[in-house]
C-alpha positions as CSV (number, residue, x, y, z in Angstrom):
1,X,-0.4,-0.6,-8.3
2,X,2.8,-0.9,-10.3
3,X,6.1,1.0,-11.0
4,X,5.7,2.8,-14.2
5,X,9.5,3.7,-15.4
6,X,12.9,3.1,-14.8
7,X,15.0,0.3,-13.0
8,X,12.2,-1.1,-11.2
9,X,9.6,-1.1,-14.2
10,X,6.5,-3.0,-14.1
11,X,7.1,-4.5,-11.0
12,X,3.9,-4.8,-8.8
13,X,3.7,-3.0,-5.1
14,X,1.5,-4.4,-2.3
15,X,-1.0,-2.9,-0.8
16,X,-2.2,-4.4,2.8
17,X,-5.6,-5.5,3.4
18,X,-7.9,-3.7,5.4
19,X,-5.5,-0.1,5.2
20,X,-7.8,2.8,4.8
21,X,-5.8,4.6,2.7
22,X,-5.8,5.6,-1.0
23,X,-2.5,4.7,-3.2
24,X,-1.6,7.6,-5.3
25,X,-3.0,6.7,-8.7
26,X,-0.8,5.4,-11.9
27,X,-2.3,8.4,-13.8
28,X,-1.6,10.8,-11.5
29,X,2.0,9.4,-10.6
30,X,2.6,9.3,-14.0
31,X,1.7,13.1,-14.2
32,X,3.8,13.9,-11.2
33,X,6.9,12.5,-12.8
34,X,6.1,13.9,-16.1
35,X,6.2,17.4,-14.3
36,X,9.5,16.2,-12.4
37,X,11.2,15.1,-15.3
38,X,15.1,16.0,-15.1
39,X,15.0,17.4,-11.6
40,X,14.5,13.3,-10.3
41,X,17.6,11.8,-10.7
42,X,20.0,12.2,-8.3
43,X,17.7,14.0,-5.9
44,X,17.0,13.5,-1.8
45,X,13.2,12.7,-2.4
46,X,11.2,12.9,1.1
47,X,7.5,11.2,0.8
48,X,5.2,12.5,3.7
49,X,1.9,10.2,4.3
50,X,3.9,7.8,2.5
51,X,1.1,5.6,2.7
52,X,2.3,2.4,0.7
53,X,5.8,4.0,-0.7
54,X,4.5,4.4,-4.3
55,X,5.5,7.4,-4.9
56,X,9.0,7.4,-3.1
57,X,9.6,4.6,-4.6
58,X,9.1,5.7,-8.1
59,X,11.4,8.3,-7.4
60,X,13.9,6.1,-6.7
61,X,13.6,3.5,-9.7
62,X,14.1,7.0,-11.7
63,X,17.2,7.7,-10.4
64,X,16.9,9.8,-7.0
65,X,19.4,9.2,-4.9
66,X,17.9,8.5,-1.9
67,X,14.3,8.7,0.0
68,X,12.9,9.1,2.9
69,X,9.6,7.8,3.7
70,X,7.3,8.9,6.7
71,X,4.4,7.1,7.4
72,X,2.7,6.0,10.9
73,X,-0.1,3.3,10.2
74,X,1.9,0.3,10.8
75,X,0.6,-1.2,8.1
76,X,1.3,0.7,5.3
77,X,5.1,1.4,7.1
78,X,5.5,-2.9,6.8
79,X,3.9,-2.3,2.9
80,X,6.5,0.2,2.2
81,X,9.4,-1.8,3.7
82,X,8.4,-4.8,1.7
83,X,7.7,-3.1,-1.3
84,X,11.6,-1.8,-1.1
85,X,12.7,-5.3,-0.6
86,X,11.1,-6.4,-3.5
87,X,12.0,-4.0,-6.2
88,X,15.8,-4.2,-4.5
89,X,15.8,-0.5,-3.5
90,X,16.2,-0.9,0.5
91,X,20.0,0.2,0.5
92,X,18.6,3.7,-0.5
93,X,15.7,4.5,1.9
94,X,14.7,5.1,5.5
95,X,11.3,4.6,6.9
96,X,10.5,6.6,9.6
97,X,7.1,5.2,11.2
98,X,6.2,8.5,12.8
99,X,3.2,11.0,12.6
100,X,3.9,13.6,9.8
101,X,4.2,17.0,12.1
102,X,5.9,15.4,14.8
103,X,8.8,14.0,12.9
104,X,9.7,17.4,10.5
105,X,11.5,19.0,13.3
106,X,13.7,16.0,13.9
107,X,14.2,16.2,10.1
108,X,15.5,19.7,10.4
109,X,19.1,20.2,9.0
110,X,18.5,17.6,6.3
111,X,18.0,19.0,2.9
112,X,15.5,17.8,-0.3
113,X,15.0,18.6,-3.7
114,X,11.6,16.9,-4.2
115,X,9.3,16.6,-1.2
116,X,6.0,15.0,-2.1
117,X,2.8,15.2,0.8
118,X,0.1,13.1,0.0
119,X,-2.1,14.3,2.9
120,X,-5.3,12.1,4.2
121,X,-8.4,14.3,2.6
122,X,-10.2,16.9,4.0
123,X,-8.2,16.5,7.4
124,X,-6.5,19.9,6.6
125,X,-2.9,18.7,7.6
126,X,-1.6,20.3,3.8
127,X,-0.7,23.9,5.5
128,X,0.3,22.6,8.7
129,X,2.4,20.4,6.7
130,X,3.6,22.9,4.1
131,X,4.1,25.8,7.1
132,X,6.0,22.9,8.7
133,X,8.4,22.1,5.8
134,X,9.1,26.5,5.6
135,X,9.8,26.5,9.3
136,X,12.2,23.7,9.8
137,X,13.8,24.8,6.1
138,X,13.5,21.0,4.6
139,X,13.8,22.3,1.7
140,X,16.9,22.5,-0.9
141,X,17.6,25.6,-2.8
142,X,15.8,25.1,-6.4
143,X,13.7,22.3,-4.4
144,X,10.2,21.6,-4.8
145,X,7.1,20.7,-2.7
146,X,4.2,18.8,-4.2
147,X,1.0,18.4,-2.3
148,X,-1.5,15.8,-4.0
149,X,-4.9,16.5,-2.6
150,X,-8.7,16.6,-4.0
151,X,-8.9,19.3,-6.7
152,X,-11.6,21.0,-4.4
153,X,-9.5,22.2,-1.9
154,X,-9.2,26.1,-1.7
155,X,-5.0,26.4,-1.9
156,X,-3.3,29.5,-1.1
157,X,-1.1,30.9,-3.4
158,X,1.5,31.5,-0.5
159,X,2.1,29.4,3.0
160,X,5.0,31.2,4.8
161,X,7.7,31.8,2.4
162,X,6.6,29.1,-0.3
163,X,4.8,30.3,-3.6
164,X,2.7,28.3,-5.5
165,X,3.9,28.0,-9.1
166,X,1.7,25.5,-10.8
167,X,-1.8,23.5,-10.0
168,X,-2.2,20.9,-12.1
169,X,-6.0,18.7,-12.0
170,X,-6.0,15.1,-13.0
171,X,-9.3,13.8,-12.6
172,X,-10.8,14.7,-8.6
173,X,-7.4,14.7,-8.0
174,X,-5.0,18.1,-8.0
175,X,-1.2,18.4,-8.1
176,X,-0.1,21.9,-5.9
177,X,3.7,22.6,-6.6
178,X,5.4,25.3,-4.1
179,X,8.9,26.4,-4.0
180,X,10.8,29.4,-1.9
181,X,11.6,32.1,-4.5
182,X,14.9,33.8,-3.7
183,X,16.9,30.8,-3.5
184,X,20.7,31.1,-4.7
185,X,20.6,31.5,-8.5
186,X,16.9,32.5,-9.2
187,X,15.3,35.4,-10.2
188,X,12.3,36.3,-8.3
């Protein structure tokens, strides 16, 4: 597992031994920020199931301004710290080691433009999560959610006042994208 672009290029991420969990694949990262393009730099990017910080923290070696990580397996929250320390991106992250659901609400008054969920599979914490994210209003105006998930799960088109605007497949793997239509600007 590696960083694909920016300042942090190339270099290599840890993954602990014995952690159950399943890294976000290069090819599907590199989709993800593909998708992202212009809308990563400068952003507040918050990963949920953060797992090993891969994602995050190829956000931040494209340019977002800052990160937040949520993760509880203690494991993967001592990955993720490491892995900051090592690409030299620490100044611009917190790691909360907290469950998902329980740690939103605290979140609520902070604002993101990209918040990225990377669920556990077929545990069905991706509406909880998304309703969640709606409720406590995480969410900046022109934001967007992506939930990464197994391209066999039935997604609704709408979860509270998110809409789904794009599902894209890579491999078993799918890419949901929600935002809140009506924010500040749009057309709906």
């Amino acid at each position: 597992m590696r960083v694909i672009a920016g300042i942090a290029r190339k270099r290599n991420l840890k993954v602990p031994r014995g952690w159950s969990g399943r890294p976000t694949a290069d090819r599907v990262k590199e989709s993800l920020f593909n998708i992202l393009g212009s809308r990563v730099p400068g952003s507040r990017f918050l990963d949920l199931y953060a797992g090993t910080g891969n994602v995050g923290i190829e956000a931040l070696s494209r340019g977002a301004a800052r990160a937040v990580f949520v993760e509880r397996d203690r494991k993967a929250v001592r990955a993720i710290r490491d892995n900051l320390m090592q690409v030299g991106l620490a100044g611009k992250a917190e790691v909360l080691p907290q469950d998902v659901l329980g740690v939103l609400k605290q979140l609520e008054g902070q604002r993101f433009d990209i918040i990225f969920m990377d669920p556990p599979y077929g545990q069905g914490l991706e509406i909880p999560t998304l309703e969640a994210i709606d409720r406590y209003g995480l969410l900046a105006d022109g934001g967007v959610i992506v939930a990464e998930s197994s391209k066999r799960l039935k997604s609704p088109v709408h979860v509270g006042g998110l809409v789904q605007c794009r599902r894209h497949v890579v491999g078993d793997t799918v890419l949901l994208f929600y935002y809140q239509p009506g924010f500040a600007g749009e057309e709906d």
